[in-house]
C-alpha positions, -999 to +999 in steps of 0.1 A: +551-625-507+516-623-519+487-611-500+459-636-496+424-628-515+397-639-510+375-663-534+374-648-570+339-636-581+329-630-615+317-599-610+299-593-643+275-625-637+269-610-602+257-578-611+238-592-641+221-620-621+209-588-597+190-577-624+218-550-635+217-536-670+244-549-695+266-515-699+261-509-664+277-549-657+308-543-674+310-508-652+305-520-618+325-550-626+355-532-631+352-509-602+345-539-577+379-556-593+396-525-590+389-518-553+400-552-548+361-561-534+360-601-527+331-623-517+345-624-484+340-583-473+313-587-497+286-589-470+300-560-452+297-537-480+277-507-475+253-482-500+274-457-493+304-477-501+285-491-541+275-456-542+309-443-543+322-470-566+294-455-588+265-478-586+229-461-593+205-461-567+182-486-582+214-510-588+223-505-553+189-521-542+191-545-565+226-557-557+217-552-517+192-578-522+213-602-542+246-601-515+212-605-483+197-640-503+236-654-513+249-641-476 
């Protein structure tokens, strides 16, 4: 039986439509995907939580901003 996700979210467009650098895209991308992160907890997510999936702290601003005007 398969667990329920929720909706898929291209990451890479997310974090680049932040205002994200390319290389630093392709990063976060792949650590949101592999810590199974979806657009439903995505509003719960915390700084401490992107900082430990290795997002800089500019980033983390960035991408705060972009999840408070999509949420």
């Amino acid at each position: 039986m398969q667990t329920k996700r929720g909706p898929q979210v291209d990451w890479f467009d997310f974090f680049l439509s932040a205002g994200c650098e390319i290389d630093d895209c392709t990063r976060y991308a792949s650590a949101f995907e592999r810590d199974k992160i979806d657009e439903v907890i995505l509003p719960d997510i915390t700084e401490s939580t992107m900082r430990s999936l290795g997002l800089r702290e500019g980033d983390i601003i960035r991408v705060s901003k972009a999840i408070q005007q999509k949420y």
